[in-house]
C-alpha positions in Angstrom: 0.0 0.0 0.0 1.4 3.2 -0.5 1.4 4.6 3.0 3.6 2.6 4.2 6.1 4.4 2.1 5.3 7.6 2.8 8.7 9.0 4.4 10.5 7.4 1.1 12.1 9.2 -1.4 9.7 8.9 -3.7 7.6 10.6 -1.5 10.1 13.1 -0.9 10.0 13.7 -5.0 6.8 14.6 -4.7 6.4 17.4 -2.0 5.2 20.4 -2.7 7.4 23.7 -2.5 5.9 25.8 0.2 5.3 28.3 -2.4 3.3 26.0 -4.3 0.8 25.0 -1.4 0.4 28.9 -0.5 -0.5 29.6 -4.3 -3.4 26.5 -3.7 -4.4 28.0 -0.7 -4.0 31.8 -1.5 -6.1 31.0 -4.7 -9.5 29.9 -1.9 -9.0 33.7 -0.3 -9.3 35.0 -3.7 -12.6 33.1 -4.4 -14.2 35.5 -1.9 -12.7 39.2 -2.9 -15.0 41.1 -1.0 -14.5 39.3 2.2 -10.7 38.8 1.8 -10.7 42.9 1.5 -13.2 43.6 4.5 -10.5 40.8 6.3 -7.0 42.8 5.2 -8.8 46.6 4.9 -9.8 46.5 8.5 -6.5 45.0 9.8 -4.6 47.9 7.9 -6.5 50.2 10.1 -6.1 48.7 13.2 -2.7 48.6 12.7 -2.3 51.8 12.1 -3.9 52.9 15.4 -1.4 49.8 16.8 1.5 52.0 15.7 -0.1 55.2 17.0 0.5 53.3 20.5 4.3 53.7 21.6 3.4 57.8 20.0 0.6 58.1 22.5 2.3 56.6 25.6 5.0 59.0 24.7 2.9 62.1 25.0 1.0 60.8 28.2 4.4 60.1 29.6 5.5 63.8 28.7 2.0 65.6 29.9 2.6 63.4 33.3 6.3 64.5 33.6 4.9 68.4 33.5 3.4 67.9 36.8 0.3 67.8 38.6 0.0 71.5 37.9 -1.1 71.1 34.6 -3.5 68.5 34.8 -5.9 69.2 31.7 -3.1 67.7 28.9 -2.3 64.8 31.2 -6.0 63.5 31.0 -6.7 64.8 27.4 -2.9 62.5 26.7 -5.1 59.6 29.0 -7.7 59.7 26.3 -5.7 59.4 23.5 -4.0 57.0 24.9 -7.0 54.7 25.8 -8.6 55.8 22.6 -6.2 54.4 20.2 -5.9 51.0 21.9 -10.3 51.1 21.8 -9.8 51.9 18.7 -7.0 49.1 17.4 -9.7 46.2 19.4 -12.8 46.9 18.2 -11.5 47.2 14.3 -9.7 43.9 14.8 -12.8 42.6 16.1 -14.2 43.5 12.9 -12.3 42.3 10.4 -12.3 39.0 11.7 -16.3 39.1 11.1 -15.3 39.3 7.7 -13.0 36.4 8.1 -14.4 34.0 9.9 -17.1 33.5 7.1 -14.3 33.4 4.4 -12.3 30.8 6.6 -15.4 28.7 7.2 -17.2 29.0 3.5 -13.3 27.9 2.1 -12.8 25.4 4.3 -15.9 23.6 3.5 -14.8 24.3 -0.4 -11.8 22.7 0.0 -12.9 19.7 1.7 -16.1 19.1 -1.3 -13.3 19.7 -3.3 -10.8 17.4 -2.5 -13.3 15.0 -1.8 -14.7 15.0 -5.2 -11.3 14.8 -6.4 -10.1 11.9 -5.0 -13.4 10.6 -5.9 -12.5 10.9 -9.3 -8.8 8.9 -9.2 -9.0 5.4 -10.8 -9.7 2.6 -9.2 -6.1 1.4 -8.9 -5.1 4.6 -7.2 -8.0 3.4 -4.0 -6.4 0.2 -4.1 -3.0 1.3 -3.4 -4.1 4.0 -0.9 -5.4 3.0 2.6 -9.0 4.4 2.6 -8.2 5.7 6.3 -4.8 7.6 5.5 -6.9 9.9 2.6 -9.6 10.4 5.3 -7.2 11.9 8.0 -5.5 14.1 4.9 -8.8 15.2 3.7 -9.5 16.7 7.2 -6.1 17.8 8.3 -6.0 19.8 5.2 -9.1 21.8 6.3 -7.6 22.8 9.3 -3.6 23.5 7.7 -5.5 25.9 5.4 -7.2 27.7 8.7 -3.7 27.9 10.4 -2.1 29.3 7.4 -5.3 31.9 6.7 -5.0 33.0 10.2 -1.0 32.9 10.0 -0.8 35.0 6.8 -3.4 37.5 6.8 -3.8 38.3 10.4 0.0 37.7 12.0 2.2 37.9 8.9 0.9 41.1 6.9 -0.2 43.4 10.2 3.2 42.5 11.5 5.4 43.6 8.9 3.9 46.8 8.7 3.7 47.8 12.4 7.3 46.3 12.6 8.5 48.3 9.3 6.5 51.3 11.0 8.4 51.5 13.8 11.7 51.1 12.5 11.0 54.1 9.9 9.6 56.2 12.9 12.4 55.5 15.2 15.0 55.8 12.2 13.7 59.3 11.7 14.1 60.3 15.3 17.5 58.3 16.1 19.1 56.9 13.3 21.1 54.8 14.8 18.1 53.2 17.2 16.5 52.8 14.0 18.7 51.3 11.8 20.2 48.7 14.9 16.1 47.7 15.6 15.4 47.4 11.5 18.6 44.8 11.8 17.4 42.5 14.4 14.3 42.7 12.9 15.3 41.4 9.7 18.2 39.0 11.6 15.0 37.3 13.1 12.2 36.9 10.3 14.8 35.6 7.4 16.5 33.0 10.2 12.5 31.9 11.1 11.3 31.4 7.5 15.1 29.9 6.7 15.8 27.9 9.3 12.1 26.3 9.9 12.2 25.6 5.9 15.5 24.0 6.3 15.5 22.2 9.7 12.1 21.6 11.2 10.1 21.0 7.5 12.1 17.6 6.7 11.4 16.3 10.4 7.6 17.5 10.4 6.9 16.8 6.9 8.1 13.0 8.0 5.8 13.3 11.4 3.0 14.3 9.2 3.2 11.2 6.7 3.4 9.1 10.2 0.4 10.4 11.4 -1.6 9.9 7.6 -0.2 6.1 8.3 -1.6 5.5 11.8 -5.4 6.8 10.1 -4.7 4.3 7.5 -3.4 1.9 10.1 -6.6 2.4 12.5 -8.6 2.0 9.9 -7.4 -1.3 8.8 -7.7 -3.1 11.7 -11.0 -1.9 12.5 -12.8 -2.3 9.6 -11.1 -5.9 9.8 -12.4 -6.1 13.5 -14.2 -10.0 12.4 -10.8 -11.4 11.4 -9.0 -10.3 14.0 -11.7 -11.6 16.1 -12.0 -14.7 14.5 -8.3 -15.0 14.7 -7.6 -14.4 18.3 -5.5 -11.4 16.9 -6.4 -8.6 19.2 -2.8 -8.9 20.6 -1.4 -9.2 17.6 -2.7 -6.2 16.2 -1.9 -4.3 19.6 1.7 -4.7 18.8 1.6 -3.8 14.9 -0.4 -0.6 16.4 2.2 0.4 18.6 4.6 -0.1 16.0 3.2 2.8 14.0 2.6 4.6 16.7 5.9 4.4 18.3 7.2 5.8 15.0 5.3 8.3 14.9 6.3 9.1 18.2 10.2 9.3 18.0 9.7 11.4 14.3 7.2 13.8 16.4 9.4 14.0 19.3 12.3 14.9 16.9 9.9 17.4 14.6 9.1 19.5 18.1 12.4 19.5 19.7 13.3 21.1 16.6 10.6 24.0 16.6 11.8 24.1 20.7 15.1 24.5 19.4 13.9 27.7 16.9 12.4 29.5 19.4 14.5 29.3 21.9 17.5 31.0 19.3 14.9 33.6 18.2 14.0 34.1 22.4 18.2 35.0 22.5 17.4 37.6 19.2 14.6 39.4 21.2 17.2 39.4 24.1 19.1 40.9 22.4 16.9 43.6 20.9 15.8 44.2 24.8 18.9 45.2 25.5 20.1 46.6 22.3 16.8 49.3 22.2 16.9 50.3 25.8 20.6 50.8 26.1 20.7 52.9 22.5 17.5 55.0 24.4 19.5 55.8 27.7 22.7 56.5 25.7 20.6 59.1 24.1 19.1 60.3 26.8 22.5 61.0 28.8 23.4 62.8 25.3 20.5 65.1 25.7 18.8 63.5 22.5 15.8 61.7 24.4 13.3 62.8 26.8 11.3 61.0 29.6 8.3 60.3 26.9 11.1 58.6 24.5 12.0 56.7 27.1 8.3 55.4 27.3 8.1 55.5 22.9 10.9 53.0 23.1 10.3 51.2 25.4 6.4 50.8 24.3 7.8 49.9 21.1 9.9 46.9 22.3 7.0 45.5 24.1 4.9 45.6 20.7 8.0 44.6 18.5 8.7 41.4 20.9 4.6 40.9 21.0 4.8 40.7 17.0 7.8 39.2 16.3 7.1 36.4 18.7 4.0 36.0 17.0 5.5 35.9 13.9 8.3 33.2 15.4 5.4 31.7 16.1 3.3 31.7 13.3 6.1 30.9 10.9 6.3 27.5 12.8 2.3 27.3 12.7 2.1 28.1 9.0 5.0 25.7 8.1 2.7 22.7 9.6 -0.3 24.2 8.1 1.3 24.0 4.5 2.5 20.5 5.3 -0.8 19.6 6.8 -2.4 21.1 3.0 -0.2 19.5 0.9 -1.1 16.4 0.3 -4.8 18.0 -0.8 -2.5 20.6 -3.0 -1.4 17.9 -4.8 -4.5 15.9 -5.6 -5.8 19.1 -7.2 -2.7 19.4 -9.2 -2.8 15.3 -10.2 -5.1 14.9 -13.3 -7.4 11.4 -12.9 -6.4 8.6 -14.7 -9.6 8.1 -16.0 -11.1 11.5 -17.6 -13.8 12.1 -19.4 -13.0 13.2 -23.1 -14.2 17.0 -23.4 -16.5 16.7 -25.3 -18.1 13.5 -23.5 -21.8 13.6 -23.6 -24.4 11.4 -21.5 -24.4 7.7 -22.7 -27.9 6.9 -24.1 -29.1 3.1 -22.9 -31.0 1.3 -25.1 -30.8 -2.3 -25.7 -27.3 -3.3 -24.3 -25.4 -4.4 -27.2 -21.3 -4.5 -25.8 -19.0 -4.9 -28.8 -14.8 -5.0 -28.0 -13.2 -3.8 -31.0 -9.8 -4.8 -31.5 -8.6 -4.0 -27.3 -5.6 -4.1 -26.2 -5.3 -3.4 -22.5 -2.6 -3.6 -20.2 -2.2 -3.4 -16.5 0.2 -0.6 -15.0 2.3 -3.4 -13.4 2.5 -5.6 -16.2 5.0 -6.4 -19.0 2.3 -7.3 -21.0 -0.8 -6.9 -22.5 -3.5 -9.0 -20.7 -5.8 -8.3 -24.2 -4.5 -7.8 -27.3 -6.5 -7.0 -30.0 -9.2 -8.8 -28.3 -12.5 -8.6 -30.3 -15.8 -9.9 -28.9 -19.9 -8.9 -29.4 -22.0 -9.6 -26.9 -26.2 -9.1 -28.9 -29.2 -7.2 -26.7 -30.3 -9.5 -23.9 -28.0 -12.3 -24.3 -26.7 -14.2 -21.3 -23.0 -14.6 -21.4 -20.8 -16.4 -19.0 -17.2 -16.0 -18.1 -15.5 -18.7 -16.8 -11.4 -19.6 -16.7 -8.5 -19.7 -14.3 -8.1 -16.5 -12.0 -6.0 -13.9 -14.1 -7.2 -14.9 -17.0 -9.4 -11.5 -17.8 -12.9 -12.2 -17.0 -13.1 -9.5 -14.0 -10.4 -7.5 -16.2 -13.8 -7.8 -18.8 -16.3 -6.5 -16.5 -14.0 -3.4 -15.3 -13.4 -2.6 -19.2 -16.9 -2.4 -19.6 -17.6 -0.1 -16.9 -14.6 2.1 -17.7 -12.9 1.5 -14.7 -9.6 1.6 -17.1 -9.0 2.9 -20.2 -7.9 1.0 -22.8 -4.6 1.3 -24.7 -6.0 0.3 -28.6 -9.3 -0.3 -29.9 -12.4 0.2 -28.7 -15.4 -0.7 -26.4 -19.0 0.3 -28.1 -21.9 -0.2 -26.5 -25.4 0.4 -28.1 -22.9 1.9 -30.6 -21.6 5.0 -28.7 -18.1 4.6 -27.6 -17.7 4.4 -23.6 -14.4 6.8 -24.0 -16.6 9.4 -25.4 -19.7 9.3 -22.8 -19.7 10.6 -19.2 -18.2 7.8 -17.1 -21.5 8.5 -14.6 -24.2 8.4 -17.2 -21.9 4.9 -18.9 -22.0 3.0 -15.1 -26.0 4.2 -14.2 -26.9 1.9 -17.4 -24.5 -1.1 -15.9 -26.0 -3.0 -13.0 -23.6 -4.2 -10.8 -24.2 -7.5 -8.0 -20.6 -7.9 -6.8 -19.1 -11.4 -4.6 -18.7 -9.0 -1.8 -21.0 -6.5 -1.8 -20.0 -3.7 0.0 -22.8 -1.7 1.8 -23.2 2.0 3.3 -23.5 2.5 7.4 -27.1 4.2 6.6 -30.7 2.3 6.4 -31.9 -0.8 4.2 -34.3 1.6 2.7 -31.2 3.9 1.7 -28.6 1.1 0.6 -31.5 0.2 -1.9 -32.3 3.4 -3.3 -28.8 4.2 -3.4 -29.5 2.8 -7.6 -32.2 5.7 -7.8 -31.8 8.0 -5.1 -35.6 10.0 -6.2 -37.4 6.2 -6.0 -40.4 6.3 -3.6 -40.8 4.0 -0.7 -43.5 1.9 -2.5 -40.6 1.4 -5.4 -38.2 0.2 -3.1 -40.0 -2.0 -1.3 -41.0 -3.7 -4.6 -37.5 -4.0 -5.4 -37.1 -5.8 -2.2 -40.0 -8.3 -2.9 -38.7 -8.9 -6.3 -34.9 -9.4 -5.2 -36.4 -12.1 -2.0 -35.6 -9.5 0.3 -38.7 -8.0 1.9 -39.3 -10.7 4.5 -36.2 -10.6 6.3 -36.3 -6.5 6.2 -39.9 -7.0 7.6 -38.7 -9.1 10.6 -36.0 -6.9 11.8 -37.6 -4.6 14.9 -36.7 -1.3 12.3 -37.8 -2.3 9.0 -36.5 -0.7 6.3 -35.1 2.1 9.0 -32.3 -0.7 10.0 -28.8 0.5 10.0 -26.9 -2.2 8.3 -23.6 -1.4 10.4 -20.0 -0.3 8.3 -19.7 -2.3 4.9 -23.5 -4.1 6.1 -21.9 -6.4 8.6 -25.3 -6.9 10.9 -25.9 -8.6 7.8 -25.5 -12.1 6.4 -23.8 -12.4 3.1 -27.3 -13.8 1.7 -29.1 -10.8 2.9 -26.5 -8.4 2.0 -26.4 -10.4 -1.3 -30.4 -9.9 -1.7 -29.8 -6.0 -0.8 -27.5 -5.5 -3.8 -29.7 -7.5 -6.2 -33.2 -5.2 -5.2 -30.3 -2.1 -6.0 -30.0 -3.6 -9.3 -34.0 -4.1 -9.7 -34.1 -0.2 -9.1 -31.2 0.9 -11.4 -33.6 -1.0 -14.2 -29.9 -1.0 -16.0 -30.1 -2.6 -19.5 -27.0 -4.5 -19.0 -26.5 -6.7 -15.5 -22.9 -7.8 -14.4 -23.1 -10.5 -11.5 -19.6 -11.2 -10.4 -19.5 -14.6 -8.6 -22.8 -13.6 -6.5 -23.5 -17.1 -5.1 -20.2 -17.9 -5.3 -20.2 -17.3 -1.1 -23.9 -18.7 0.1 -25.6 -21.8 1.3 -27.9 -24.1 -0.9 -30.6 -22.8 0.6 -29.9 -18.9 0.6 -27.9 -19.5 -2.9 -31.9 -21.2 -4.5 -33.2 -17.4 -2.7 -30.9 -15.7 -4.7 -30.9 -17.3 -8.0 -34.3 -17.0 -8.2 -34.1 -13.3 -7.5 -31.3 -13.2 -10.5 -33.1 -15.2 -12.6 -36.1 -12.6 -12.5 -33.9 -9.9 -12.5 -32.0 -10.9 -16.2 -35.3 -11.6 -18.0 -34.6 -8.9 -20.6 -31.3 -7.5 -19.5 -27.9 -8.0 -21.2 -26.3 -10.2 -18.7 -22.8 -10.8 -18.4 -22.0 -13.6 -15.3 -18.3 -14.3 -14.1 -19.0 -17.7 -12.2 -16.5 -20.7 -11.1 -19.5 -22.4 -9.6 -20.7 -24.0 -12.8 -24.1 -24.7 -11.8 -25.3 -21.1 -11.9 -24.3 -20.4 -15.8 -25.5 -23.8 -17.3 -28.9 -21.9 -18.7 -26.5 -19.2 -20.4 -26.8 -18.5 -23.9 -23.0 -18.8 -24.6 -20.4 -19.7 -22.1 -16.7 -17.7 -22.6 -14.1 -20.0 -21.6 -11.0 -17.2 -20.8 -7.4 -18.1 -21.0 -4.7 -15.5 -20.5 -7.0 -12.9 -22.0 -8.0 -15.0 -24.8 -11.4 -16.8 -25.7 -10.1 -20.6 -26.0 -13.8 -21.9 -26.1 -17.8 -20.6 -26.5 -20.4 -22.5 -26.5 -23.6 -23.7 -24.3 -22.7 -26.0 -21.3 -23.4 -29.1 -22.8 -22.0 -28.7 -25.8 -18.7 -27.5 -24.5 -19.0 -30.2 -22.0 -18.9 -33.1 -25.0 -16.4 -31.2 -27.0 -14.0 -32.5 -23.9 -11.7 -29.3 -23.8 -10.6 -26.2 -21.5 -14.6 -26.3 -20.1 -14.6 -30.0 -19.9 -11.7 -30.3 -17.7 -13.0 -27.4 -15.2 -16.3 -29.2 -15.0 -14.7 -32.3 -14.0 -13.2 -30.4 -11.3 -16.2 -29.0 -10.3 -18.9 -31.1 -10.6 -19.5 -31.6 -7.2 -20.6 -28.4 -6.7 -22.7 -28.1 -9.4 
């Protein structure tokens, strides 16, 4: 699986540069232009009454210094003085009305986004990706994007501005103050953004993959709760647990001592420009240059200068886990899906269900060869067809070409004459009825996992679809009905019932052309007569195609497909390929104790 290799190189080759996850992000804020400019216009504001502060404490310092004498300045300085600082909170506390809407509307964007994206990737892509490792990037990039939108638009912008602001003011007045706080200032925001790029990124970016492995590890086991029940493996699965999580432990432990390490060098900076500012200011001051209200300016300045710059120590930190946290999400938008629709694609019109292979040649990612090659096969409106053959030898591989699970790499795949690489892949699989070995149902109600076919059916349809498909009396029995939860992937269900579940799905889709992949293959007699009486109703007038190694459910086909290494070796009807004594001969020999 591929999250088991997520701290490899190759995974390495594929991170983002920072600058590329704050261009996927930064393009969200611009989706929203008239909140992103209530968000940064009202900041600009209240920074500029931020800077007004150290000026304000200045003149109350110099209006106290006069004496109680003179008491009228003193409180008019006081009112200033509270005034601005009213002034700077209540405007911040307005522009973040304006962005916490933004944050939340893009957040929720992003999330349908990268949902539907993932959606989209092929079907090999799901089967080499744990389903919980995707789940825990899909939701830890919501919440990377909020720490970077927070980082960048209310820390990093106001920042540099009251910072730059009070360099220029104090660079004015004393240029050597000014030019020695502009230094440190600089000295500390380039060895942040450097030195968290260079040092903590590789350790967290590691951390982070660790933590996408232990969702996808979590996941695993739990959905697999039966087996590992059925195993006595709960111990077992303890330790392989702990493994992960011990790994994640040591790179987290190394990832945070390395942010510790950060601030405590930028902690020494500010230090540094404590005593730097303060010392300049009283040199000053015994040269005559700097009264008692400089004293307070400068010294009001350092508090706000440390207050900023630690939050922008900080914030660089935040921001650099936030763009690591986003950019496994700013990648799936940047990766095309294997399958796409052609752009032109219209909706695929069923009709009778005619499937013609033209010439194919397919082959899998992983293999040296093609499994078909120049494979050619039609299949006529409402036929029954039967695959049978060793595993590997194409007969799913059939099934999945049909659907357009894969594209293929010559030929091509007509049904009802239209071309399936030319159709909408959604419209092409609502006109293909799928009842799977396994069939894999949703956490919701029986009334829901039936209607998932045709979401706008009434209650009367699906219940009808239940009858039909030998399903309605055991939903009838259970204490909720139809309302029943059928637990994750339907396991309060037996395979029979879940089997009878997908097969009233299929009765609803009313699909001209029915795939059953091996659906008996797992029953008893007794449930396995339910169910072939249900599929026998349900292919009367359907193109049928049935993958089967149980031969006794495919001896009423019309024509039998024996596969061999993506080649057709022998059609016929059962009996007939039964006395010709070849490939089908041999396998019902095998198999004719179960039929």
């Amino acid at each position: 699986m591929t999250d088991h290799y997520e701290d490899s190189d190759e995974h390495r080759q594929r991170v983002l540069k920072n600058h590329q996850v704050l261009g996927f992000i930064a393009g969200f804020w611009l989706r929203q232009p008239w909140l992103l400019i209530g968000t940064v216009g009202l900041t600009l504001v209240a920074i500029g009454f931020d800077l007004a502060l150290p000026w304000a404490a200045g003149r109350l310092v110099n209006a106290v210094a006069a004496g109680p004498a003179h008491p009228d300045p003193a409180w008019r300085a006081w009112a200033v003085f509270v005034g601005v600082y009213l002034a700077f909170s209540v405007i911040r506390n307005l522009a973040m009305r304006f962005l916490i809407p933004m944050s939340a509307n893009n957040m929720k964007a992003m999330t349908d986004e990268a949902f539907r994206r993932v959606q989209a990737f092929s079907s090999d892509w799901h089967a080499d990706t744990f389903a919980g490792a995707t789940v825990r990037r899909l939701s830890r990039a919501m919440w990377g994007y909020d720490t970077v939108t927070d980082a960048a638009l209310i820390w990093f912008g106001p920042a540099g501005v009251v910072l730059l602001g009070l360099c220029v003011m104090m660079l004015l007045r004393w240029p050597v103050v000014g030019l020695f706080a502009l230094c440190v200032v600089v000295l500390y925001v380039v060895s942040n953004i450097v030195l968290t790029s260079l040092y903590a990124r590789p350790a967290n970016l590691r951390s982070v993959a660790l933590d996408s492995r232990i969702g996808g590890a979590l996941a695993d086991s739990i959905s697999s709760n039966s087996t590992v029940k059925a195993f006595g493996a709960e111990a077992r699965e303890d330790v392989r647990i702990a493994g992960v999580t011990e790994m994640w432990r040591k790179a987290t432990i190394r990832t945070w001592s390395r942010f510790t390490d950060l601030w405590l060098l930028h902690s020494l900076v500010l230090v540094g420009l404590q005593a730097g500012l303060s010392g300049l200011l009283v040199w000053e001051w015994t040269k005559g240059r700097a009264n008692a209200g400089d004293i307070a300016f400068a010294v009001t300045s350092f508090m706000l200068m440390t207050s900023y710059l630690r939050n922008i120590g900080d914030n660089i930190r935040m921001a650099q886990r936030g763009l690591d946290d986003s950019e496994d999400v700013a990648r799936y938008a940047t990766t095309p899906p294997q399958v796409l629709d052609a752009p032109a694609a219209g909706g695929f019109r069923a009709d009778l269900g005619e499937v013609v292979f033209d010439h194919v040649t397919f082959r899998y990612k992983s293999a040296e060869r093609p499994l078909y090659d120049g494979f050619s096969l039609t299949i006529a409106p409402g036929e029954r067809v039967a695959l049978v053959g060793p595993t590997g030898s194409g007969k799913s591989t059939f099934v999945k070409l049909i659907q357009r699970l894969y594209d293929v790499e010559g030929g091509r795949i007509l049904i009802d004459g239209q071309d399936i690489a030319q159709v909408t892949q959604g419209s092409l699989r609502r006109a293909i009825a799928v009842v799977p070995q396994d069939p894999a149902l949703f956490h919701r109600s029986l009334a829901e996992n039936i209607a998932y076919a045709r979401p706008d059916a009434t209650r009367d349809e699906v219940e009808l679809a239940a009858r039909r498909a030998r399903a309605h009396d055991f939903i009838a029995r259970l204490p909720n009905g139809y309302a029943t939860l059928v637990g994750e992937r339907g396991v309060k269900l037996s395979g029979g019932e879940r089997q009878r579940v997908a097969i009233a799905r299929a009765f609803l889709a009313d699909a001209p052309i029915l795939v059953l992949d091996e659906a008996t293959s797992s029953l008893d007699v007794e449930t396995e007569r339910q169910v072939q009486a249900a599929m026998e109703e349900l292919m009367v007038g359907r193109t049928t195609v049935v993958i089967a190694h149980r031969l006794s459910t495919i001896r009423g086909a019309d024509r039998i497909l024996v596969f061999d290494n993506g080649r057709i070796v022998e059609e016929g009807r059962h009996t007939d390929l039964v006395n010709q004594g070849g490939a089908y001969a041999r396998l019902h020999a095998v198999t004719e104790g179960w039929a």
